[in-house]
Structures are given as C-alpha cells and as structure tokens.
LOBAKE-378958 format. One line per field, with one value per residue (C-alpha): residue number from 0; x, y, z. Coordinates in pm, 1 decimal, padded with zeros to 6 digits. Example, Ala and Ser with C-alpha at 12.3 -4.5 7.8 and 13.67 -1.06 7.14 Angstrom:
% LOBAKE-378958
pos <- c(0,1)
x <- c(01230.0,01367.0)
y <- c(-00450.0,-00106.0)
z <- c(00780.0,00714.0)
This chain:
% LOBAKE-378958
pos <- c(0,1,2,3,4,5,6,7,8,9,10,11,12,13,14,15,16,17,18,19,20,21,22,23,24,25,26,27,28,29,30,31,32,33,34,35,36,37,38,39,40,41,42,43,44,45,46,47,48,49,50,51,52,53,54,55,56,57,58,59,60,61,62,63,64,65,66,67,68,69,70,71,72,73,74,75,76,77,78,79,80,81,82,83,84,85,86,87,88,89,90,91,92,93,94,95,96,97,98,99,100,101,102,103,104,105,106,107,108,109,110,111,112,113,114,115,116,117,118,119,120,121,122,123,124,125,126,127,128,129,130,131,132,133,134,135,136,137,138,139,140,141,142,143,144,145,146,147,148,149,150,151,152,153,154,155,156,157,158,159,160,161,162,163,164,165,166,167,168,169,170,171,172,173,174,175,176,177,178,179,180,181,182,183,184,185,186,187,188,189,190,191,192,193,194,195,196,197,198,199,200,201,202,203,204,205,206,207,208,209,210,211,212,213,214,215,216,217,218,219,220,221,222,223,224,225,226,227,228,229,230,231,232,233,234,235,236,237,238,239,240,241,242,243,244,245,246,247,248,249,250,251,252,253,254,255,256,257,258,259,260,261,262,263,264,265,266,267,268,269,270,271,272,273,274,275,276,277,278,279,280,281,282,283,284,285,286,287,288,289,290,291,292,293,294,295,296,297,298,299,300,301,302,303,304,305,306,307,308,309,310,311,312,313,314,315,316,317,318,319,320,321,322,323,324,325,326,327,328,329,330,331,332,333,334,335,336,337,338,339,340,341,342,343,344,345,346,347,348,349,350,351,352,353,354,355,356,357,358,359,360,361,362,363,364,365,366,367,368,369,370,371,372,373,374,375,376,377,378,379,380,381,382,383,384,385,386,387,388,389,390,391,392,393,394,395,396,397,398,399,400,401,402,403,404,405,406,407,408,409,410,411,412,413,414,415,416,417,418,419,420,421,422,423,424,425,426,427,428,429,430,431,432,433,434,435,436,437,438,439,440,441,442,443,444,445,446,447,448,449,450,451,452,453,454,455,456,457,458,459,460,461,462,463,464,465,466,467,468,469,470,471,472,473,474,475,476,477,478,479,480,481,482,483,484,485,486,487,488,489,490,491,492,493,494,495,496,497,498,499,500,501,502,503,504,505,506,507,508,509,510,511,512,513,514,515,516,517,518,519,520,521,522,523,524,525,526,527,528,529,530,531,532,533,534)
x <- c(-01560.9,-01200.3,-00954.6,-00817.0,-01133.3,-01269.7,-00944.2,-01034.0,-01364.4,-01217.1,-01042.4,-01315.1,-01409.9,-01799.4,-01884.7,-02064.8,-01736.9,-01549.8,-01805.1,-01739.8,-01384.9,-01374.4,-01573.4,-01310.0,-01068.2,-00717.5,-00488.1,-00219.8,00118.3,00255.1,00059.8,00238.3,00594.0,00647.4,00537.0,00783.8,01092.6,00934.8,00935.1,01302.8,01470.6,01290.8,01441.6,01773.2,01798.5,01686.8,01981.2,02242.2,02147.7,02096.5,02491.9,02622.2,02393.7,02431.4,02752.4,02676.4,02421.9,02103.4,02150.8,01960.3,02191.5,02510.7,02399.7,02287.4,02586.1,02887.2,02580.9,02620.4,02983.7,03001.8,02810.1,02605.3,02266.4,02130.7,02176.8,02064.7,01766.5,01677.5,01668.9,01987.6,01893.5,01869.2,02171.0,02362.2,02241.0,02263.9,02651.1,02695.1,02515.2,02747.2,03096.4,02986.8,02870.4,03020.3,02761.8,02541.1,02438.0,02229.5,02054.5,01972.8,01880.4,01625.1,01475.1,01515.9,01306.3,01048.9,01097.1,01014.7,00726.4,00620.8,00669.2,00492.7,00225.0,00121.2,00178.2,-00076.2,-00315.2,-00311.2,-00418.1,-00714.5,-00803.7,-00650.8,-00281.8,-00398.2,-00581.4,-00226.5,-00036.8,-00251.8,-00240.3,00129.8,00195.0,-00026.5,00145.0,00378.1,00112.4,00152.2,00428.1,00582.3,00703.3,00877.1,01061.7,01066.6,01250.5,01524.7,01657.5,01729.1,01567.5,01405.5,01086.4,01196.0,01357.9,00955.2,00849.9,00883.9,00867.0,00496.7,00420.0,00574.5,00359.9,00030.4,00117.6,00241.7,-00056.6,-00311.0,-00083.1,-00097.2,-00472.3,-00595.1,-00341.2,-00282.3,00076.3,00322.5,00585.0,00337.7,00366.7,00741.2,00786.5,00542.5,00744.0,01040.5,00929.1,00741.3,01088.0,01306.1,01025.5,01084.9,01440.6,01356.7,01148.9,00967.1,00672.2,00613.7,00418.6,00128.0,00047.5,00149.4,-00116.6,-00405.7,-00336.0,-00266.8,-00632.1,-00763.5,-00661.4,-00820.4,-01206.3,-01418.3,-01407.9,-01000.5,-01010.5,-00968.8,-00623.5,-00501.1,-00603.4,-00311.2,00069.0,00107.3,00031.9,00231.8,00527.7,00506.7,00547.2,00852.0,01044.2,00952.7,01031.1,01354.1,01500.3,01400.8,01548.7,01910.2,01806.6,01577.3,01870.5,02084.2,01783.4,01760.2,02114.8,02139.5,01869.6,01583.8,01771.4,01552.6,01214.6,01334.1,01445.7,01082.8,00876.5,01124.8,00993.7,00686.6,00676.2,00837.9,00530.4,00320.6,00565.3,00445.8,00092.6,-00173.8,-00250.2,-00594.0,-00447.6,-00186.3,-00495.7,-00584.6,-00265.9,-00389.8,-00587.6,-00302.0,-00116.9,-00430.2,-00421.3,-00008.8,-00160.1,-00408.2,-00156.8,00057.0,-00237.2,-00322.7,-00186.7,-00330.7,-00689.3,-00632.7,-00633.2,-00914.3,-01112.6,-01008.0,-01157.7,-01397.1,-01690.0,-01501.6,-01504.4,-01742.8,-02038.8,-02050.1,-02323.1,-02174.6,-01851.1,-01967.6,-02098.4,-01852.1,-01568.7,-01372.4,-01422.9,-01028.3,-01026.2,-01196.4,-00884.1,-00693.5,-00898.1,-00880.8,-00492.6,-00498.2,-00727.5,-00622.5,-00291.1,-00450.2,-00696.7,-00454.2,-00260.1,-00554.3,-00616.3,-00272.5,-00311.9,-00671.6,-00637.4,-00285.5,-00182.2,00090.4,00211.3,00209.4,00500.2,00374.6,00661.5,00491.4,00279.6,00501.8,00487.0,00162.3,-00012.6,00175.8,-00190.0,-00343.3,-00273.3,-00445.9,-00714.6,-00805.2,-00727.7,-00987.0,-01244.7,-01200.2,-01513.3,-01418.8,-01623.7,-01343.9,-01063.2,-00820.8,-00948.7,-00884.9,-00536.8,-00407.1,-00532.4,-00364.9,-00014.8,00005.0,-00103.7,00154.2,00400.8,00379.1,00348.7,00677.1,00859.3,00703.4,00854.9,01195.8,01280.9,01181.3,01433.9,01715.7,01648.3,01646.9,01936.4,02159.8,02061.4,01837.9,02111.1,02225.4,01828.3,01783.4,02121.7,02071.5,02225.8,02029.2,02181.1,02257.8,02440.9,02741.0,03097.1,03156.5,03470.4,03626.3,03503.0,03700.1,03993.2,04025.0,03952.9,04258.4,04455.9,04450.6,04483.3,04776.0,04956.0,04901.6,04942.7,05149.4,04867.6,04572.5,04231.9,04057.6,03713.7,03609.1,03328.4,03074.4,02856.7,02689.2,02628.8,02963.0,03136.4,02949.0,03017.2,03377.2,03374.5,03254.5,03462.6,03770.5,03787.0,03508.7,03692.9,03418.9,03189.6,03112.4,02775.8,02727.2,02507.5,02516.9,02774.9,02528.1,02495.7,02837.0,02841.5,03154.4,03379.5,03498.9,03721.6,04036.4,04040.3,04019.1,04339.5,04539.9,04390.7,04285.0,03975.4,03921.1,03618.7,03413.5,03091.4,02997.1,03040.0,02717.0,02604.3,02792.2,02567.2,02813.8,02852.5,03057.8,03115.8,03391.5,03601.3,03572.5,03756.4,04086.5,04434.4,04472.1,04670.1,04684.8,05001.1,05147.4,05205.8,05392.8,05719.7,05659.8,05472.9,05791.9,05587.9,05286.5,05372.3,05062.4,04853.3,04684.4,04754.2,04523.4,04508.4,04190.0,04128.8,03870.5,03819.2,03636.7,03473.6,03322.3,02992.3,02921.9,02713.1,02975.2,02709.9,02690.6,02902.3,02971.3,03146.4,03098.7,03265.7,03363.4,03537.7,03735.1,04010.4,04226.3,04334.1,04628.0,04837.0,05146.7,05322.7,05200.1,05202.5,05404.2,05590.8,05611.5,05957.0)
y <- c(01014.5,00965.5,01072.0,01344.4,01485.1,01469.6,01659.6,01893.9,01921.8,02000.8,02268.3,02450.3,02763.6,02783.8,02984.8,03285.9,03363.9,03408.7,03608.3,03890.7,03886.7,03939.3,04216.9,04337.5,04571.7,04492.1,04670.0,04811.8,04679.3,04992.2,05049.5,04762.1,04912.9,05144.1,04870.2,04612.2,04885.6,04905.0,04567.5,04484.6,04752.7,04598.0,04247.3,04356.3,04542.5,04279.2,04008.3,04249.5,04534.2,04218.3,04126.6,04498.3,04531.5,04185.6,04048.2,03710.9,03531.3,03346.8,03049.1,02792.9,02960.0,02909.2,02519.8,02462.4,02581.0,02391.5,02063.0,02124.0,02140.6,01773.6,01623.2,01372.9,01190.7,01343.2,01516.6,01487.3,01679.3,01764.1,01591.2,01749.5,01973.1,02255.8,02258.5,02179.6,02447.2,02720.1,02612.2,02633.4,03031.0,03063.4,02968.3,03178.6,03476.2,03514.4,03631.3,03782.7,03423.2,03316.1,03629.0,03616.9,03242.3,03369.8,03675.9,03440.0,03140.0,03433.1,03589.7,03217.4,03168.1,03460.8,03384.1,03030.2,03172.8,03416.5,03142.1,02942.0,03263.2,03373.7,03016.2,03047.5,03430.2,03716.7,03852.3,04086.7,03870.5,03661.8,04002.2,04157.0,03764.4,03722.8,04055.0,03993.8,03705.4,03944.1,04060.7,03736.9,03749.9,03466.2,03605.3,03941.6,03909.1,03530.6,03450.2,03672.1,03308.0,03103.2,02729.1,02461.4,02642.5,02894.5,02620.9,02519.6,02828.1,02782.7,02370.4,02435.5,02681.0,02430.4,02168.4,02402.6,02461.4,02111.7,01934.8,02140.5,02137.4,01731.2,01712.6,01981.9,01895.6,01556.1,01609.4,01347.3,01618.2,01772.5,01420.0,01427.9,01762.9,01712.7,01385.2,01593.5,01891.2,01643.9,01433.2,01759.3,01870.5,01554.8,01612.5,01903.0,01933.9,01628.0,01877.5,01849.5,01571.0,01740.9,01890.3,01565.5,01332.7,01579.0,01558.4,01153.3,01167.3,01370.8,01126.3,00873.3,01077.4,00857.0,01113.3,01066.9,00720.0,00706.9,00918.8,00610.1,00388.2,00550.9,00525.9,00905.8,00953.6,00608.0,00738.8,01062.4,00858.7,00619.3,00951.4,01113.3,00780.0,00746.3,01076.5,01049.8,00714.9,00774.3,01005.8,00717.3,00458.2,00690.9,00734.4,00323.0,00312.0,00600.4,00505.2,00722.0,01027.4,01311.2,01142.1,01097.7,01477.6,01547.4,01341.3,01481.4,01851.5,01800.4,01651.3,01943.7,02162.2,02028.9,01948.2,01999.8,01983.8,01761.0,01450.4,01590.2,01918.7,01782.8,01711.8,02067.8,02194.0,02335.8,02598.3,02796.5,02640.6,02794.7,03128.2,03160.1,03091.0,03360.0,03678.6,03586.4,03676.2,04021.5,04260.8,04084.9,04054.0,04456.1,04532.1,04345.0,04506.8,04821.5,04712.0,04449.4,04715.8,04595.7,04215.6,03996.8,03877.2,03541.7,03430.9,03602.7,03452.0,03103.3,03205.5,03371.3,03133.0,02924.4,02490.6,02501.6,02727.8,02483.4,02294.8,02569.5,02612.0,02243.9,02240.9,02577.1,02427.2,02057.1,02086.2,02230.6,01985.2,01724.1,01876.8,01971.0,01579.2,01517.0,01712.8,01603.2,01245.9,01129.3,01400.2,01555.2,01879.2,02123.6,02384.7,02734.1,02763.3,02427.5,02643.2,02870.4,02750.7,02645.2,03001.7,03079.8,03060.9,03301.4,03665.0,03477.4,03330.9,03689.6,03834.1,03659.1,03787.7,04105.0,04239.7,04248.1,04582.2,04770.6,04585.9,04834.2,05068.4,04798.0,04685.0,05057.1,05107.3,04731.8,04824.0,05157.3,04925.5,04656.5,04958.4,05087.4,04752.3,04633.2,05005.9,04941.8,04620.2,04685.7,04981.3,04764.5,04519.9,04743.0,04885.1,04581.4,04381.3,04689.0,04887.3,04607.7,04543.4,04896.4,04955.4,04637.3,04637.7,04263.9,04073.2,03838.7,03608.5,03845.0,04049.0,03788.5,03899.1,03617.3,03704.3,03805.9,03468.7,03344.1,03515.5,03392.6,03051.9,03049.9,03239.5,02998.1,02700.4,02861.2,02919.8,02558.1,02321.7,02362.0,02157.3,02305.6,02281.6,01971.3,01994.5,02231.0,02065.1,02164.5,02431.3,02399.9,02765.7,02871.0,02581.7,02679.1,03045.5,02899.4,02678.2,02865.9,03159.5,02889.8,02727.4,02467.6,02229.9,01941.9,02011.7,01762.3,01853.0,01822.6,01548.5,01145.8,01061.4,00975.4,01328.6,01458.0,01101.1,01224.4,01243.5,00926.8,00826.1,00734.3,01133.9,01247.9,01086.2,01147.8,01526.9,01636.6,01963.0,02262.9,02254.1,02572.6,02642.1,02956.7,03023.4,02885.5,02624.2,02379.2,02066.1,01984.7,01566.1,01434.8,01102.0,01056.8,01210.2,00985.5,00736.8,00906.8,00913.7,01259.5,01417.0,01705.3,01970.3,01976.2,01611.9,01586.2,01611.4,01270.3,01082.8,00992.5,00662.5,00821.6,00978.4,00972.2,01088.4,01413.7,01720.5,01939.4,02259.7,02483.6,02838.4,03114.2,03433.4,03710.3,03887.9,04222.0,04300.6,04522.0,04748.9,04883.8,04939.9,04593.9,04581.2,04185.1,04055.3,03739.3,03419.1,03107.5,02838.7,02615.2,02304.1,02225.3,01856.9,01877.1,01573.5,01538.3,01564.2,01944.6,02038.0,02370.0,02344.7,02653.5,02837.8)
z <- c(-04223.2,-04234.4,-04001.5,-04199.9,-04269.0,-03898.4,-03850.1,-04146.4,-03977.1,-03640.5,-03763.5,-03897.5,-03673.4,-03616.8,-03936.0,-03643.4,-03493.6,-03855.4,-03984.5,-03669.8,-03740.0,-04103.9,-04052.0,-03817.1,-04013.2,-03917.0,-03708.2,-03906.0,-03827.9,-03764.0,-03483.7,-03317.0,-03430.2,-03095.1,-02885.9,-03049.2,-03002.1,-02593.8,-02556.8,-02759.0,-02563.8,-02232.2,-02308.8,-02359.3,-02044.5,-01864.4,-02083.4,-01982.5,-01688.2,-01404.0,-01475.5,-01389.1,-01077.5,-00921.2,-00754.5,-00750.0,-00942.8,-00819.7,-00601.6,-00910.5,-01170.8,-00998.4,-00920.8,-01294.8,-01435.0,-01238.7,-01313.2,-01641.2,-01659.5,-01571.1,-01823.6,-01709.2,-01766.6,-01481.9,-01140.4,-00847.1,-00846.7,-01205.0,-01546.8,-01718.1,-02050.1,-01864.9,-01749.7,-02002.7,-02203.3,-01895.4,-01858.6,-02266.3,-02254.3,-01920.1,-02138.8,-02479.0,-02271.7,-01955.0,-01660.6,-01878.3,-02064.3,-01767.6,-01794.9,-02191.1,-02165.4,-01953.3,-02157.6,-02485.6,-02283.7,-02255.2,-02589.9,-02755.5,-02511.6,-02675.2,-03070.9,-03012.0,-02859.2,-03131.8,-03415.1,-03186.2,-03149.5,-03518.3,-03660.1,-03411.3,-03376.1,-03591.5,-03617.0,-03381.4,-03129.5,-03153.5,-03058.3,-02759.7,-02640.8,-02690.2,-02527.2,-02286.4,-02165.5,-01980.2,-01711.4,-01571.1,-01291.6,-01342.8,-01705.4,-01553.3,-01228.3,-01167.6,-01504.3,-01405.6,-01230.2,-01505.9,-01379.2,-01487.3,-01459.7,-01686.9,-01893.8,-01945.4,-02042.7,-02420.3,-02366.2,-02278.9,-02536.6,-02800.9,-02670.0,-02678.0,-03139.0,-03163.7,-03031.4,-03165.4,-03517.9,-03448.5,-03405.2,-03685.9,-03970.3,-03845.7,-04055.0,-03967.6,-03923.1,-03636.5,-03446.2,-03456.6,-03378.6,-03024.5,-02976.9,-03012.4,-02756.9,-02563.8,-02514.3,-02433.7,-02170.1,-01977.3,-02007.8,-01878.6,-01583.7,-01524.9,-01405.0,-01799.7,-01732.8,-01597.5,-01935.6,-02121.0,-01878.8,-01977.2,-02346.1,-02310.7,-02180.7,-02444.1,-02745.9,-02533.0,-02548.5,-02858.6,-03095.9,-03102.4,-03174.3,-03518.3,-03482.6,-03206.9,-03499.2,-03725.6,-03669.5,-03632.0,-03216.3,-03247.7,-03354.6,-03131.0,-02834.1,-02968.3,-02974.0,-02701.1,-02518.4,-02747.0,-02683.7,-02223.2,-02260.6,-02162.0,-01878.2,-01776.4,-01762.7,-01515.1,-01318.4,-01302.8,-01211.3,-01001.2,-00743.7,-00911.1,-00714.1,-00892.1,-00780.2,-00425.2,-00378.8,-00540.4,-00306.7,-00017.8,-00127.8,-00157.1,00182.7,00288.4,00193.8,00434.8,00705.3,00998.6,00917.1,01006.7,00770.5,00699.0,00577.2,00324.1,00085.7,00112.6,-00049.8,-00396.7,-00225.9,-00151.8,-00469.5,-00659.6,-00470.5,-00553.4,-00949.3,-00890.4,-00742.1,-01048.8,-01262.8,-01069.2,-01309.4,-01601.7,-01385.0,-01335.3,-01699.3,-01784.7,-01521.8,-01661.5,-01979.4,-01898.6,-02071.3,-02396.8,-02329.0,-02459.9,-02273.7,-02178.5,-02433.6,-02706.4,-02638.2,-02672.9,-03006.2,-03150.4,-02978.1,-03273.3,-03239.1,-03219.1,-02902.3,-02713.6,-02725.5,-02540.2,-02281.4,-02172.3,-02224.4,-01986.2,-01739.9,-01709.6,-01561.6,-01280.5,-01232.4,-01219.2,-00931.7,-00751.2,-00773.0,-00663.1,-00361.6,-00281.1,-00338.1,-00288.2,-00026.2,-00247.8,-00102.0,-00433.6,-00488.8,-00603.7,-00861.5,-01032.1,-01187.1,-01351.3,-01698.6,-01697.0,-01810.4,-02139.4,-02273.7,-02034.5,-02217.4,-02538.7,-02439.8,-02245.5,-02558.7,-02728.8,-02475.8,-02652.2,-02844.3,-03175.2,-03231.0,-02978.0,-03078.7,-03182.1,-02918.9,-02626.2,-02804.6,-02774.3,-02370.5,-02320.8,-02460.5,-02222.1,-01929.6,-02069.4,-02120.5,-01788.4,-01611.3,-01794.4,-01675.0,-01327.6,-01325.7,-01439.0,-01227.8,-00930.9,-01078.9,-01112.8,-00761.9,-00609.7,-00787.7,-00771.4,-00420.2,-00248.8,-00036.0,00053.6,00148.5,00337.2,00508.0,00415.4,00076.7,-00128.9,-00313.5,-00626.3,-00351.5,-00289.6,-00280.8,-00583.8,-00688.6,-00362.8,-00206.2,-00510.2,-00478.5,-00108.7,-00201.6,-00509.7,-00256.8,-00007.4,-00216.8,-00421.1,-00088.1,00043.4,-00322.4,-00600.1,-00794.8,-00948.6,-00769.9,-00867.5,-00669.2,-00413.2,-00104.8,00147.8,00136.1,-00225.2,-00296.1,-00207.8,-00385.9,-00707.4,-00713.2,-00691.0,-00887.3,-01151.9,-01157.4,-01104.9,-01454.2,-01306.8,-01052.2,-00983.7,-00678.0,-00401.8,-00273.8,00130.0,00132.8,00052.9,-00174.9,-00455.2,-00513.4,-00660.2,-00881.5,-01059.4,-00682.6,-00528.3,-00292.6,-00492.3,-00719.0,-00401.6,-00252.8,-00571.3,-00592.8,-00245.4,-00230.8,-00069.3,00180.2,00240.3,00482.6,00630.8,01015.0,01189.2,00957.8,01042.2,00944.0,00650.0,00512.7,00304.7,00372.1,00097.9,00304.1,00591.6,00370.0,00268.7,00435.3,00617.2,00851.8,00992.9,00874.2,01233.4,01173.6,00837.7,00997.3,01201.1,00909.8,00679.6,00634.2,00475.1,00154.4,-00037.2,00311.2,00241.2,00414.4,00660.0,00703.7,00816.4,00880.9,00836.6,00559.6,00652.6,00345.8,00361.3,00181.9,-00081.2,00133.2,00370.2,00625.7,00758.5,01011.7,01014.7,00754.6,00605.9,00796.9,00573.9,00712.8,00526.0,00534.7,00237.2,00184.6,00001.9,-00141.9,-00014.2,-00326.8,-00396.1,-00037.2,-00023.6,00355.4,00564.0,00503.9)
C-alpha cells in the first residue's frame, strides 16, 4: 500500500459510526441562528465594554505593547510575534485593540475548531464542540489579558486541522501550512513545543514511516525552522535571555519547597487544568443520560478521532514527565491553550439518538454561563475597585500617572522624552500613552537591548517607582555624567553632564474611598542643553 492510500485508508471512519450519523437528521441551521446573534453580541461586548470600565490596562498588555513598539527579534522574556501584533491592534485601535485581539484569538480558536469537528463528526457535532469550547475558563475571563497564552489559542487549534489535514490528505499544501503555524507558534510562545514534541513522536510510530520516507514532513520542518530562525539568532546573540527567565519561573514554582516535592508539581498543575473544565464537567453531568456509553462510544468513534484524543492528551503527559522526571516546576497558565479540543471531543460523546435535544439544553447552559460570566466581568473591571476598596491593575490612574509624568518632564527639558526607567509597569502605561519613548526595564542591562549608555547621555530619562519598592537597577545609569541641579551653577566645566532632579506625585484613585493616594517617586536626568533653569 502506498502512502497516499494508507492515508486514504486512515481517513476512512469505521463504517459503524457513519452509519449512526447518517441516520441522524440534521439540525437545521436556523436553530443555531439565535445562538450565533448571543454569542456575536457577547464578543463584541467583551472587544469594546473592558476599554470603558478599566482605567488602565492589564499589566501583560501594557508590557507587550511598548515590546512591540521596538521591533526586535526578541525580548527578554518572550519570542516577539505577539507583540508585535498586540502593539499594531494597540496603534489602529486605540485601547480597545488589546481587547479585540483577544475576543478575535478566541473567535478563530473557535472557526478552526469546527472545520476540524465537521471533517470528523457532523456540522452539528462541529457546532455544540466549537461552542462548547467556551465552558472552559480559560476561553472567558482569562483571555480578557491579551498574552502569549492567548496569542496560542488559535496557534494550537491551527496545529490540531493542519496536522490531521497533513496526515489524512497528505496534500503538500497541508505540510506547508503546519510548517507555517508550527513556525509562528514558536515565535510565539515557545510552550508550543509541547504539542509539537507529541506530534514529532507520532510520525515516528511504524505505521508513519512511509510519510518520513516522502519529502512532504521534510519540507514542513525546513519552514518551520526557516521562519524561528531569526528569533533563534537573537537568542544566540542575546545570551538565550527568554530560556533563562523560563527556567528562573519555573524555579520559582517550587521555591521554597523540598527537592522531593518539585517532581510532584503536575498534580496541582493537573488540578488548575481540571477547575478550568468545571463548567463544561457541569453540563455534561446535567446531560450525561444523553452521552454515549463507553462501549458504544468505541464503536461508533470515527479512526480519525483517535488522532484527537492523543493530540488532547499528550501535551499533558509530557509536562507531567517534565515535572516527574526532570523536577520542572509547571505554571498553571501553561495549560491554557492546550484544551481548544475539549468542547469537541465532549461533543462527540453525545448520543446521536438525542442530539438535537442535548444541543438545545447545551446552548441555554452555554447562554447562561456566557451572561454569568460577563456580568461578573463588567462588575469587576468597572466597580471591583469601589467594592474591594483595593485597585487591580485595570484600576490604574493611566492617564493621570501620565499627565504627571509629561508635566514634570515638560517643566524640567525643553526636549522631548526619549525613554522613561524603573518600575516596568509604570514606565509602560507611560510610555504608551506618551507617543512610545523606549523603556529601560529595572533589571540587568540585557533587558532593555535598545538603551545604552551613550542615548542616554545625549537624551537623558525620566525614572519612576512607587513609594516602598524601592529595589529598582539600572546599571546604565551608573555610567553617565550626572549632577545634581543644585550644582549646575558651579559645573561651568561640564556641559554635556546631565541634570538631576527628583521628587514625588501623589495620584488619587478612582475609588475616592481610599484614603491613600498613590506615591511614585521619580528623578529626571535631563541634558544640559534642554535643561529649563529655575526663573
């Protein structure tokens, strides 16, 4: 048998389970057609509502954006096509772009997912399945952060169609196209590789050979190598920064702890995976009387479908090997795009027989789920603060911690701000709202790779912490000419020294009720040249 026709074979659903479905009549579309206004009216609240509520946006958000402003191959803890595309959304649509990049991450998770279902199952196993994607957790609140978790979302569910396109059809165009998503996922998140080993190991099982044998799986890995190859030369010449902040947080997980119990870490990585799933385990409880039995799954299950399950499955046994065997400490947010598959493949646990009956009960659970969820969204972006007495992050005075920091260096330089320094969320949330002066991060120099000593001399930078946390480094700094504004008067000799000056802003909060406002300290090195003396 040839490859193509093992592949033709392999495609071929066990005759048992086909015969059930075409005996299923189909669910007309209109059915669907309050649903689909629901859900289109529940994505665009949550693209545009969060922006209104919110003062400030989340702490990722506001780091991915001024990132992606620069540029570069790579930062300092990520792989850069996230944000690059989060700072391009941030420029064509203000505040509210982080906010749709998010909801259309979800809404393509979505669309992939049914193409996958429907070429396995029927249109309308590939609906409930897509829909049901949403009663996992990580698709509602979580991906109102836009991250490079969320960034995975539809990487992931690309990678699910393109590698079951590349091993049914075994169509050249298939290969690219999982080279393609393959490549952009490591550009990604390199996370991405925990779905990428599994299927690596999958073309290695015997019955794959013949496909290694071809040029096709080949090809697939020139360009995903091609396209993560300029990322990979900044990583070689940057120190391989992103892989030493990774090991450094997954260290983190377990700090602390004793030796023994860092190999025990996917328990509670695997019980975080599990609460994410509650609402989707709660409606198929509620209808577990029309699920299929376990024999009469097996029976009726497609040949394809077997393919899902190990791509849903395998990730997880890979960390869980991680953490047993090599002592890696596992992050719960890891595992947020690994379940894009999870609404389908409980979708096709559905008895065919009830069907329609179960598909109408799951879209009022999924319809009241989604409303459940929102309203505790737009209570907590827009009053969470004036309950708690306590900001989040989304409850930042942005702009008025902007206005301070123009203020001040409008009163002190008659040049424009070139970089702001220190504290990294309050130098983004300048930054951004500031026409996007560079940002030196606290930390080793090798993080803000775009500062250096000599742009600082010639342009000076405003430095910001907040009162308290005062553990701030930036050992650029340590190598410029300053002096202090008291002293300009005696340094005739030091024209291109740059000016200090420090004080303190206090910004109230939104909520009026806490009584302490917000203390940032800051200094302003200024270069001589634009220094505005004191009339």
């Amino acid at each position: 048998m040839t490859p193509a026709e093992q592949s033709s074979s392999y495609a071929q659903p066990i005759n048992n389970g086909m015969d059930i479905l075409s005996k299923q009549q189909p669910e007309k579309p209109k059915s669907w057609r309050g649903f689909g206004l629901f859900l289109m009216a529940y994505f665009l609240v949550w693209s545009i509502t969060p922006s209104f509520l919110a003062s400030s946006v989340p702490f990722d958000v506001s780091e991915g954006i001024n990132w992606g402003s620069e540029w570069q191959w790579g930062y300092y803890k990520h792989p850069p096509l996230s944000s690059w595309i989060l700072y391009s959304f941030y420029q064509l649509f203000g505040h509210v772009g982080p906010y749709l990049l998010s909801q259309l991450s979800v809404l393509l998770t979505l669309v992939l997912i049914y193409q996958l279902g429907k070429k396995i199952w029927s249109p309308t196993t590939a609906l409930i399945g897509s829909a049901l994607t949403l009663a996992v957790l990580y698709y509602t609140y979580p991906s109102l952060e836009f991250n490079h978790n969320v960034a995975q979302f539809p990487i992931w569910a690309g990678l699910y169609l393109a590698f079951y396109q590349s091993l049914t059809q075994n169509r050249l165009r298939d290969w690219i196209l999982l080279g393609v998503i393959g490549g952009l996922g490591m550009l990604t998140k390199y996370t991405v590789i925990f779905l990428l080993i599994p299927m690596a190991f999958y073309l290695m099982l015997p019955k794959q050979w013949p496909l290694l044998k071809q040029p096709k799986p080949w090809i697939a890995a020139f360009i995903m190598l091609a396209i993560f190859a300029p990322h990979l030369y900044w990583l070689a010449t940057h120190d391989w920064l992103p892989l030493s902040y990774a090991s450094g947080r997954s260290q983190e997980v377990a700090a602390g702890a004793y030796n023994i119990k860092r190999h025990f870490s996917w328990i509670g990585f695997i019980i975080a995976q599990l609460v994410a799933h509650i609402p989707l385990l709660i409606m198929l409880a509620v209808n577990r009387k029309r699920l299929l039995k376990t024999d009469d799954y097996k029976h009726s299950l497609p040949q394809d479908a077997g393919l899902l399950w190990y791509m849903w499955l395998s990730p997880i046994a890979v960390l869980v090997v991680l953490s047993l065997v090599f002592g890696v400490g596992l992050r719960d947010m890891w595992g947020m795009p690994m379940w894009a598959l999870s609404g389908l493949l409980a979708a096709s646990l559905i008895a065919p027989a009830t069907q329609l009956l179960t598909a109408i009960k799951l879209r009022k659970a999924l319809t009241i789920w989604l409303s459940l969820v929102t309203v505790l969204m737009v209570v907590y972006v827009g009053f969470g603060d004036k309950i708690r007495h306590k900001p989040s992050r989304m409850q930042w005075p942005e702009q008025a911690l902007t206005v301070q920091a123009q203020t001040t260096w409008q009163s002190l330089s008659s040049c424009t701000l070139d970089s702001v320094s220190g504290d990294r969320w309050l130098g983004a949330l300048v930054a951004m709202n500031s026409g996007f002066p560079s940002q030196m991060i606290s930390g080793p120099a090798s993080h803000s790779p775009w500062m250096n000593t000599q742009r600082l001399q010639e342009n000076g930078t405003l430095v910001m912490w907040q009162e308290g946390e005062e553990d701030i480094v930036l050992p650029l700094l340590d190598d410029v000419d300053a002096i202090a504004n008291t002293e300009v008067e005696n340094s005739h000799n030091n024209a291109n020294a740059l000016i200090k000056q420090q004080g303190q802003w206090q910004i109230d909060w939104r909520d009026g009720k806490i009584e302490k406002p917000l203390l940032i300290n800051w200094v302003a090195y200024v270069p001589s040249r634009c220094f505005k003396h004191s009339k």
